[in-house]
N, C-alpha and C positions, 0 to 999 in steps of 0.2 A: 424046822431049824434046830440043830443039835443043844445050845445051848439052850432052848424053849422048854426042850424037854428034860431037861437037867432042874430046871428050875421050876419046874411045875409040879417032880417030884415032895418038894420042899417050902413050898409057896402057895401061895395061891397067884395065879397070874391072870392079868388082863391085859389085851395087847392095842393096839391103835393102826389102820391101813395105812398113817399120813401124821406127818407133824401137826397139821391143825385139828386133827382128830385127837390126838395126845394131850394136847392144850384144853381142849373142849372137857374129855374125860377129868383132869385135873379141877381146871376150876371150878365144872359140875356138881364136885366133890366136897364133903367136908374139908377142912385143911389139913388134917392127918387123918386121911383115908389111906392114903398110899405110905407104905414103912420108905422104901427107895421110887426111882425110876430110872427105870435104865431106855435111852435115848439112842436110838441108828443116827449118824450123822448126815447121811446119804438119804435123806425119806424123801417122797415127794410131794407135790404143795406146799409144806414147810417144811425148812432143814431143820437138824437137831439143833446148832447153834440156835436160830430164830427162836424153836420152842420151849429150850434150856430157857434164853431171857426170860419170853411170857411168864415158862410157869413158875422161875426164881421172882417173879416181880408179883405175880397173884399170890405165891403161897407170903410171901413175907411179909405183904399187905393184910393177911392175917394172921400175923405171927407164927407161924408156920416155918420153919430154918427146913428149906427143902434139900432130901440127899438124892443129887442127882447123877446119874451114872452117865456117859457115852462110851458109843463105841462106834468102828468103822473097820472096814476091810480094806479101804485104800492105804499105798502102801507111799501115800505121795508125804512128804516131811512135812508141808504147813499146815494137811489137814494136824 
């Protein structure tokens, strides 16, 4: 994916197959393990919305102020 490799130049990145694999890596984790996350909104198992909640409600529970990213290729308005 174009953008993966844009940010991998300058990052370090670790990626998730599925929303509940995101969530899982998240909470896994110290609470500032991760600087951002950047969220597909379209994943499957769990959408980004879903996973956005989990992991604003795990990281805040330990004071953790999570900066979360989405994104989507739908070009529909209410996504």
């Amino acid at each position: 994916c174009g953008y993966l490799n844009i940010l991998e130049q300058y990052f370090k990145v670790e990626t998730a197959e599925n929303g509940l694999q995101a969530v899982q890596m998240v909470t896994s984790n110290p609470p500032d393990y991760f600087d951002a996350i950047i969220l597909d909104i379209n994943m499957p198992i769990m959408d980004g919305f879903e996973s956005c909640v989990l992991i604003d409600t795990d990281l805040r529970s330990r004071n953790q102020k999570p900066l979360i990213y989405a994104l989507t290729a739908d070009d529909i308005q209410e996504t």
